[in-house]
N, CA, C and O atoms as a Maestro MAE file, in Angstrom:
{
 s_m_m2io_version
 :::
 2.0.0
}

f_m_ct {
 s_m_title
 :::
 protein
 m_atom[208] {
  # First column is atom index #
  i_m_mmod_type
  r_m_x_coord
  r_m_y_coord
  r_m_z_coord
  i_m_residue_number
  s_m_chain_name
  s_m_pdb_residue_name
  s_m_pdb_atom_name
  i_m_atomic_number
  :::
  1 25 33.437 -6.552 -40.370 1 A "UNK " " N  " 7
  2 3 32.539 -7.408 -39.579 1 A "UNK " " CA " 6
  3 2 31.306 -7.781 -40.403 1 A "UNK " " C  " 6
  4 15 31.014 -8.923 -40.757 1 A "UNK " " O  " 8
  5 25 30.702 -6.793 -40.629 2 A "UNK " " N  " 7
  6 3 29.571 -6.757 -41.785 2 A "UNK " " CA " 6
  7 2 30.150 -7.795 -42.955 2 A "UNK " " C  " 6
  8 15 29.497 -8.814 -43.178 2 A "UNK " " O  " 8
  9 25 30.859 -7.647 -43.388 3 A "UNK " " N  " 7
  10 3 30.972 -8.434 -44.770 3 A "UNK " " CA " 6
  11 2 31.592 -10.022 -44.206 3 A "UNK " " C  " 6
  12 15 31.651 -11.055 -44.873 3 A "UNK " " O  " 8
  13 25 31.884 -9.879 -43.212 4 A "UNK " " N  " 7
  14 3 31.976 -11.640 -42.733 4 A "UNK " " CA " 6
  15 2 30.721 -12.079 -42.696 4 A "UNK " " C  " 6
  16 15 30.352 -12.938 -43.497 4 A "UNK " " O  " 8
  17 25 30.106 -11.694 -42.009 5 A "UNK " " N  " 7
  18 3 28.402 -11.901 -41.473 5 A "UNK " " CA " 6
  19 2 28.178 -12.569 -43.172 5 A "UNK " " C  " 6
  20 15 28.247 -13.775 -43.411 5 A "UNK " " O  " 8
  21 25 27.967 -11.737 -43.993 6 A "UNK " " N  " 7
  22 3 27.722 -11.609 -45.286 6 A "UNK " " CA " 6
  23 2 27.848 -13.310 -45.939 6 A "UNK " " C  " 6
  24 15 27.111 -14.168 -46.425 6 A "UNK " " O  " 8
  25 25 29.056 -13.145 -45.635 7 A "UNK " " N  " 7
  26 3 30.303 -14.720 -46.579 7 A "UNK " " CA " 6
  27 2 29.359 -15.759 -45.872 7 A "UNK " " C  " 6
  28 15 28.856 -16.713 -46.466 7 A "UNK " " O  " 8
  29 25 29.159 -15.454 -44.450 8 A "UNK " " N  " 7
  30 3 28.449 -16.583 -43.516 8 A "UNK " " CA " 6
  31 2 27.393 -16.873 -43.693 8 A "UNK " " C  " 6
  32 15 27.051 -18.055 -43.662 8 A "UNK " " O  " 8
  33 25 26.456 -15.778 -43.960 9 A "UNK " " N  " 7
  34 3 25.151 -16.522 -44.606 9 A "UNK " " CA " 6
  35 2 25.126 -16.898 -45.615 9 A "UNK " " C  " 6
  36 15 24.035 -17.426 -45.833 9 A "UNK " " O  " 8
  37 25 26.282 -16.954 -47.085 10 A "UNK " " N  " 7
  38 3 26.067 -17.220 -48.087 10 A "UNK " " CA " 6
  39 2 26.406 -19.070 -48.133 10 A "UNK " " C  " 6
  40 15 25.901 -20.008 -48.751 10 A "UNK " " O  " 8
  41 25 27.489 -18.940 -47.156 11 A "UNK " " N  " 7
  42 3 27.991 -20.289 -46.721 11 A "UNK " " CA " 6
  43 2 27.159 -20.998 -46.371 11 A "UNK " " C  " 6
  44 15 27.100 -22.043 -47.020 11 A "UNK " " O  " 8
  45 25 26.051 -20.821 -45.143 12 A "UNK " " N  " 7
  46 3 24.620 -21.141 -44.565 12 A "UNK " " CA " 6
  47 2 23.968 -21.511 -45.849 12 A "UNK " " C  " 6
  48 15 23.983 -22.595 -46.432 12 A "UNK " " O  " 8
  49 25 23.540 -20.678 -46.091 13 A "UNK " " N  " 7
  50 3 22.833 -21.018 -47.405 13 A "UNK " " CA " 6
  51 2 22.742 -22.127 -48.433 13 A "UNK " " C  " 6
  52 15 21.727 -22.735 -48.775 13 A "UNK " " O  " 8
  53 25 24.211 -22.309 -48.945 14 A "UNK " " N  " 7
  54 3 24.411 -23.025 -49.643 14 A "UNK " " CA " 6
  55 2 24.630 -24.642 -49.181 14 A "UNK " " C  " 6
  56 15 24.252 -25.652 -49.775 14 A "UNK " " O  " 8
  57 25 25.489 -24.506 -47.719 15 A "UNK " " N  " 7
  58 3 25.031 -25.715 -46.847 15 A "UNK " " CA " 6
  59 2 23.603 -26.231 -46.919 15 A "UNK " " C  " 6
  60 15 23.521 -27.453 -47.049 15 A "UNK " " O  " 8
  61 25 22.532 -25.596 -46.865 16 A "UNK " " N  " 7
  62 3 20.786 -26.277 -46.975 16 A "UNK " " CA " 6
  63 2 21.022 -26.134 -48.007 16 A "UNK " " C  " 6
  64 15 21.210 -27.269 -48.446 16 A "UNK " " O  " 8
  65 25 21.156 -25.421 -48.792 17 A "UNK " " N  " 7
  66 3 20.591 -26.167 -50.139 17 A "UNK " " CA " 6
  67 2 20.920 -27.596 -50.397 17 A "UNK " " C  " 6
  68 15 20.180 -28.524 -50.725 17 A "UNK " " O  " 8
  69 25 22.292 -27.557 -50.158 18 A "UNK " " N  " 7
  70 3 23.049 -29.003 -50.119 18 A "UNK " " CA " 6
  71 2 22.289 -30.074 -49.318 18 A "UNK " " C  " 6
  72 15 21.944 -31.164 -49.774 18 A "UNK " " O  " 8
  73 25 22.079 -29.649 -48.115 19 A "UNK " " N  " 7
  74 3 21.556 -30.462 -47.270 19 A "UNK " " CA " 6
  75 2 20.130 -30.732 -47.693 19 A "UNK " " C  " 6
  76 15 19.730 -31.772 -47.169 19 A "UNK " " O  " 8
  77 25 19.134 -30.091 -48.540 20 A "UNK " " N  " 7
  78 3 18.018 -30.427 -49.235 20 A "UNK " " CA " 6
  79 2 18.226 -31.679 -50.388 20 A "UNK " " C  " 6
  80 15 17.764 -32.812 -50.519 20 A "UNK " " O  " 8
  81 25 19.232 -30.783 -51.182 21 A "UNK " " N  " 7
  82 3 19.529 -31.855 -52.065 21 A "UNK " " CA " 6
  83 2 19.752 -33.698 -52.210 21 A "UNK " " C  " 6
  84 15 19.462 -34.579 -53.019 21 A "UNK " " O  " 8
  85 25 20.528 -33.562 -50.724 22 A "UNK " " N  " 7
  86 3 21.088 -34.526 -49.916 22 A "UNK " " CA " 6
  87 2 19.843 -35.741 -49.706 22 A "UNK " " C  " 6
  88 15 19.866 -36.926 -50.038 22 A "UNK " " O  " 8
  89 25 18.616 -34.833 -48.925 23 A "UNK " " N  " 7
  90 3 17.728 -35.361 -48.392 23 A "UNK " " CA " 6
  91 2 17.021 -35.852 -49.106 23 A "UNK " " C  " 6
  92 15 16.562 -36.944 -48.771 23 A "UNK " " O  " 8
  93 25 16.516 -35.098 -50.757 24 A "UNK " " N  " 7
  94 3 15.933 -35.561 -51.669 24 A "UNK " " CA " 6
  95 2 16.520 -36.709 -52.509 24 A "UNK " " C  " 6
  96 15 15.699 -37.378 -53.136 24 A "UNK " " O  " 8
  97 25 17.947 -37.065 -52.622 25 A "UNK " " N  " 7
  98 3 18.380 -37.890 -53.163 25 A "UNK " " CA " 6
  99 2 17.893 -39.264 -52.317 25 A "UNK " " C  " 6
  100 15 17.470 -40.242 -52.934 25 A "UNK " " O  " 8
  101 25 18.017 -39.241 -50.466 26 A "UNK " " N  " 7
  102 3 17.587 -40.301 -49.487 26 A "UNK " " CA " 6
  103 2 16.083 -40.754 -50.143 26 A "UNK " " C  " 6
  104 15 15.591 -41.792 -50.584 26 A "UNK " " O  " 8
  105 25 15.702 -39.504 -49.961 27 A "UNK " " N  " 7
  106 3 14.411 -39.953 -50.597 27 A "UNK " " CA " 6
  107 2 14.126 -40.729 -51.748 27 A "UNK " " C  " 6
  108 15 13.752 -41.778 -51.225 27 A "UNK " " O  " 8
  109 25 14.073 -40.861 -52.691 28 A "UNK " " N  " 7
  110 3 14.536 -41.187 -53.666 28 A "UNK " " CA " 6
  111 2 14.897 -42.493 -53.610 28 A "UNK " " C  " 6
  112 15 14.198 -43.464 -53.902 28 A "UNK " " O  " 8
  113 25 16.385 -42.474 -53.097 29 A "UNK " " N  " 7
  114 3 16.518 -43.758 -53.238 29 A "UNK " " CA " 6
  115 2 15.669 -44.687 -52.137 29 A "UNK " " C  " 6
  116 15 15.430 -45.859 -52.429 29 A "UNK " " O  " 8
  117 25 15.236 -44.151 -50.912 30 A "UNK " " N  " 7
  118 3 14.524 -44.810 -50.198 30 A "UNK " " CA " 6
  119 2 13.136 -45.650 -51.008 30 A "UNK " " C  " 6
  120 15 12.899 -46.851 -50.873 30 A "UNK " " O  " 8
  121 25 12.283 -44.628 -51.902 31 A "UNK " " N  " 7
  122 3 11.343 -45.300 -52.524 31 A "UNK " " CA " 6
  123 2 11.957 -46.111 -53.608 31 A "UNK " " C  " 6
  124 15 11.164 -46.969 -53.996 31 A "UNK " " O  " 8
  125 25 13.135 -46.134 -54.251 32 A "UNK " " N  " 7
  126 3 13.828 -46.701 -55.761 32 A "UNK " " CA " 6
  127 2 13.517 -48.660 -55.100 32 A "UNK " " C  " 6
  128 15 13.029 -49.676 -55.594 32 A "UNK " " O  " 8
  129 25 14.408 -48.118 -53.217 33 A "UNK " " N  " 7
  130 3 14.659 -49.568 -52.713 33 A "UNK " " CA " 6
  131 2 13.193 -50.689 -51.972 33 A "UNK " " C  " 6
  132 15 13.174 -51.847 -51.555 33 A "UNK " " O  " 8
  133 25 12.081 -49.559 -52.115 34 A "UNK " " N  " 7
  134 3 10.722 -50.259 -51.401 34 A "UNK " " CA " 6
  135 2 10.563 -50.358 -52.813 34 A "UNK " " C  " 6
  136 15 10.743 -51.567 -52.952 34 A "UNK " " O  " 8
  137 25 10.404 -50.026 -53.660 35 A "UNK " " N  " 7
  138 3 9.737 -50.682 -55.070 35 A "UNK " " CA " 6
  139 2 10.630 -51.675 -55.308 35 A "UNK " " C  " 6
  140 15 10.092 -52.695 -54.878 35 A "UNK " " O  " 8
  141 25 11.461 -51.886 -55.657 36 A "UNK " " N  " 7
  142 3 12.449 -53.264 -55.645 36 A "UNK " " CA " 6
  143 2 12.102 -53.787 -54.838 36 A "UNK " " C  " 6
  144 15 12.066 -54.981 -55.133 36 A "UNK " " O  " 8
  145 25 11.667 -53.550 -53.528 37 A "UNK " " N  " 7
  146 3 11.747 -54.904 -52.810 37 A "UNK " " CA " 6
  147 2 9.796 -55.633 -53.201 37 A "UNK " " C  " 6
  148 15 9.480 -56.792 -53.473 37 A "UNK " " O  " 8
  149 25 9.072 -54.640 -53.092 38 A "UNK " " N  " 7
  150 3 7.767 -55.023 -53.553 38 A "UNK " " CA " 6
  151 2 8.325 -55.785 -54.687 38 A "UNK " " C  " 6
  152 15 8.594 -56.938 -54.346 38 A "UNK " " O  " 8
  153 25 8.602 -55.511 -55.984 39 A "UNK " " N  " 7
  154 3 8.647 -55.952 -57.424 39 A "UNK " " CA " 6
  155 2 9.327 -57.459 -56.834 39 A "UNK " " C  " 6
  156 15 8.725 -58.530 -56.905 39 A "UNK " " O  " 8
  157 25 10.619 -57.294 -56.280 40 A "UNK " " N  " 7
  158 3 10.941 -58.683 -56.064 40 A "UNK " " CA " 6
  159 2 10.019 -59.905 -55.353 40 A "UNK " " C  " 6
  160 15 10.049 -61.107 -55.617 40 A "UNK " " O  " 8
  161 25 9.159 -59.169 -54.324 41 A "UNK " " N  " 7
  162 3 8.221 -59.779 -53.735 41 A "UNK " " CA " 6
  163 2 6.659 -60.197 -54.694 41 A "UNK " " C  " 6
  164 15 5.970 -61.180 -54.424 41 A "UNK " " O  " 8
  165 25 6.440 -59.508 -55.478 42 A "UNK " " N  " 7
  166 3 5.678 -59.549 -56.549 42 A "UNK " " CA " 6
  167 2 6.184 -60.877 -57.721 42 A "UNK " " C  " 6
  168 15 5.365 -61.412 -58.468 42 A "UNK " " O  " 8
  169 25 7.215 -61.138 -57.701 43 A "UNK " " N  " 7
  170 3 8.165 -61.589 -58.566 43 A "UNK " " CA " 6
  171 2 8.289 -63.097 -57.974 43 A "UNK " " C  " 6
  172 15 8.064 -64.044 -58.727 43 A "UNK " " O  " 8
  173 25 8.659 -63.316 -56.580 44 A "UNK " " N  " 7
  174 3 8.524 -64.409 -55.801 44 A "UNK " " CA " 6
  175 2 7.310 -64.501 -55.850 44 A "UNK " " C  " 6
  176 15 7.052 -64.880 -56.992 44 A "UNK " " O  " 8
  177 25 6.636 -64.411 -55.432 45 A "UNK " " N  " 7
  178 3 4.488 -64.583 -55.236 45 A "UNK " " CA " 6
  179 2 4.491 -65.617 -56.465 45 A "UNK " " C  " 6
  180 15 4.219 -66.801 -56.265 45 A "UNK " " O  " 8
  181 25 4.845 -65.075 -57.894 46 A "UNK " " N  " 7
  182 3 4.464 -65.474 -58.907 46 A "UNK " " CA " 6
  183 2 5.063 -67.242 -59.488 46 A "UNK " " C  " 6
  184 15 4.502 -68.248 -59.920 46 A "UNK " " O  " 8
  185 25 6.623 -66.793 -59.150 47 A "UNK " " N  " 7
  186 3 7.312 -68.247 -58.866 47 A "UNK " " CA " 6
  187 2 6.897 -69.558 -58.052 47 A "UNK " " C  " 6
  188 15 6.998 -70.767 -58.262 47 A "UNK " " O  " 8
  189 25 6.462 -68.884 -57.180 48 A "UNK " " N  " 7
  190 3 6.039 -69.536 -55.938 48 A "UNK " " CA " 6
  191 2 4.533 -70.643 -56.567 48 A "UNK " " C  " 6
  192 15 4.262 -71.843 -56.515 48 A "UNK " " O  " 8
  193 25 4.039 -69.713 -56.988 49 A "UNK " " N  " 7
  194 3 2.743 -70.196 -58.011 49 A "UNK " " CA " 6
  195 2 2.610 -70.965 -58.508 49 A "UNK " " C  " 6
  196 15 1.796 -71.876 -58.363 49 A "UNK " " O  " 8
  197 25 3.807 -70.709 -59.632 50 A "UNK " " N  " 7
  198 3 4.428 -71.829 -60.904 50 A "UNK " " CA " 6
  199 2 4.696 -72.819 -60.212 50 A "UNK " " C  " 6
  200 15 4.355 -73.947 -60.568 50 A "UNK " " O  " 8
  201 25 5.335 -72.595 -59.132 51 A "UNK " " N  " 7
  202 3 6.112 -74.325 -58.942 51 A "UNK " " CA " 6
  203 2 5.190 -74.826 -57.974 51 A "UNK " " C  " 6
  204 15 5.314 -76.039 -57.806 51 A "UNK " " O  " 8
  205 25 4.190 -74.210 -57.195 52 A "UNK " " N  " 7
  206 3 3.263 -75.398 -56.498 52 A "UNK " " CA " 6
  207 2 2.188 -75.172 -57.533 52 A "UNK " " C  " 6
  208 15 1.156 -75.841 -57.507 52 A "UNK " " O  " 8
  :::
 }
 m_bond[207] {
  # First column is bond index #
  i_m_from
  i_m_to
  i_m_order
  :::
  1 1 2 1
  2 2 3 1
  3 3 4 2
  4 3 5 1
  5 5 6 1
  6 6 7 1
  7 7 8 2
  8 7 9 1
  9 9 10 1
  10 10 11 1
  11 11 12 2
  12 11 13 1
  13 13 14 1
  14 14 15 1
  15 15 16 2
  16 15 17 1
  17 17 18 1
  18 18 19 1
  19 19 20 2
  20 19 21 1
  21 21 22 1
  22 22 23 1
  23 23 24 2
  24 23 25 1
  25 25 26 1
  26 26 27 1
  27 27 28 2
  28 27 29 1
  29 29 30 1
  30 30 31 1
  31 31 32 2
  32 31 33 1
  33 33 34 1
  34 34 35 1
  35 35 36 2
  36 35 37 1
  37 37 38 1
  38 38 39 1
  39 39 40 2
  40 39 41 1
  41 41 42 1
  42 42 43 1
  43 43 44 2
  44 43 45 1
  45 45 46 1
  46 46 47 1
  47 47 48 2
  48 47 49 1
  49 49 50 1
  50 50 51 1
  51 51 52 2
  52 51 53 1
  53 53 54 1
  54 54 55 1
  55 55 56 2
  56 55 57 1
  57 57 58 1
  58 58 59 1
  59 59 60 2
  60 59 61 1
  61 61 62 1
  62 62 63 1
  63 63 64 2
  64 63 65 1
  65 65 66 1
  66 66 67 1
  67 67 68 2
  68 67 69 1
  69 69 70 1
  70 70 71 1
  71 71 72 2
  72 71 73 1
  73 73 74 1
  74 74 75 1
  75 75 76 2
  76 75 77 1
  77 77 78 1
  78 78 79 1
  79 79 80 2
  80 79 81 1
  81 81 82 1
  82 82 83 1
  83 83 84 2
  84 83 85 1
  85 85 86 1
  86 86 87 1
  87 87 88 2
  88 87 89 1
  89 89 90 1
  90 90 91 1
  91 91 92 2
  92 91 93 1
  93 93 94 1
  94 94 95 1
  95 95 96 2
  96 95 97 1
  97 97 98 1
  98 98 99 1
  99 99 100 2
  100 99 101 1
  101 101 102 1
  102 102 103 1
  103 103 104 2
  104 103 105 1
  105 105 106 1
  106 106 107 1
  107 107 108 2
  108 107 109 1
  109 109 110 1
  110 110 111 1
  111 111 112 2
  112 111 113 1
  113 113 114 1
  114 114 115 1
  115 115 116 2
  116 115 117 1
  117 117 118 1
  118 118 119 1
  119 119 120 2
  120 119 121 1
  121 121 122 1
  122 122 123 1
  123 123 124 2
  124 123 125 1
  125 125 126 1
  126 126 127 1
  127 127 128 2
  128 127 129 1
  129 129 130 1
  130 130 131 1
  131 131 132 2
  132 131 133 1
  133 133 134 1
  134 134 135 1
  135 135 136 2
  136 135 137 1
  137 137 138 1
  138 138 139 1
  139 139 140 2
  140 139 141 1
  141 141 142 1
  142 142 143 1
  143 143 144 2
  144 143 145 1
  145 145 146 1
  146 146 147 1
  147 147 148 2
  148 147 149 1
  149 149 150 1
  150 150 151 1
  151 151 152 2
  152 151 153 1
  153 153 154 1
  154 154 155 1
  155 155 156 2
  156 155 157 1
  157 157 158 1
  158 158 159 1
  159 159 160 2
  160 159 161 1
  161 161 162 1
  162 162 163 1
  163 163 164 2
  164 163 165 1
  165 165 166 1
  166 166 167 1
  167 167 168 2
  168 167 169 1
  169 169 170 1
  170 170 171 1
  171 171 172 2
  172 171 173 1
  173 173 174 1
  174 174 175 1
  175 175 176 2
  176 175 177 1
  177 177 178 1
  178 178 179 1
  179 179 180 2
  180 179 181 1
  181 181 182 1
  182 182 183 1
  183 183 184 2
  184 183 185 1
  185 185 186 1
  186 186 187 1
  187 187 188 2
  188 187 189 1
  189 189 190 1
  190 190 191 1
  191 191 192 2
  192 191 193 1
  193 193 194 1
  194 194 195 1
  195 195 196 2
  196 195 197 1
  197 197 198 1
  198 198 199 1
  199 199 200 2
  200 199 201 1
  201 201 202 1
  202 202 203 1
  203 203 204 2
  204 203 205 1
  205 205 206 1
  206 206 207 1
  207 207 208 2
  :::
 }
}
């Protein structure tokens, strides 16, 4: 019984870690895709300029 318990928290465990990992990658790419969209918007502004 004891050593199931055992396997189960190691299982637990490694699930969050995963699930950290997971979250930090969202992250991540969440800011990768607001800087692209600023830069593109930064990028239009400037076009926009040129041609009027």
């Amino acid at each position: 019984m004891r050593k199931q318990r055992d396997k189960h928290n190691k299982l637990v465990t490694r699930r969050k870690r995963e699930d950290r990992r997971e979250c930090f990658a969202m992250a991540l790419l969440t800011i990768f895709f607001a800087f692209m969209i600023i830069v593109v918007m930064l990028g239009l502004g400037q076009v926009w300029e040129m041609i009027y």
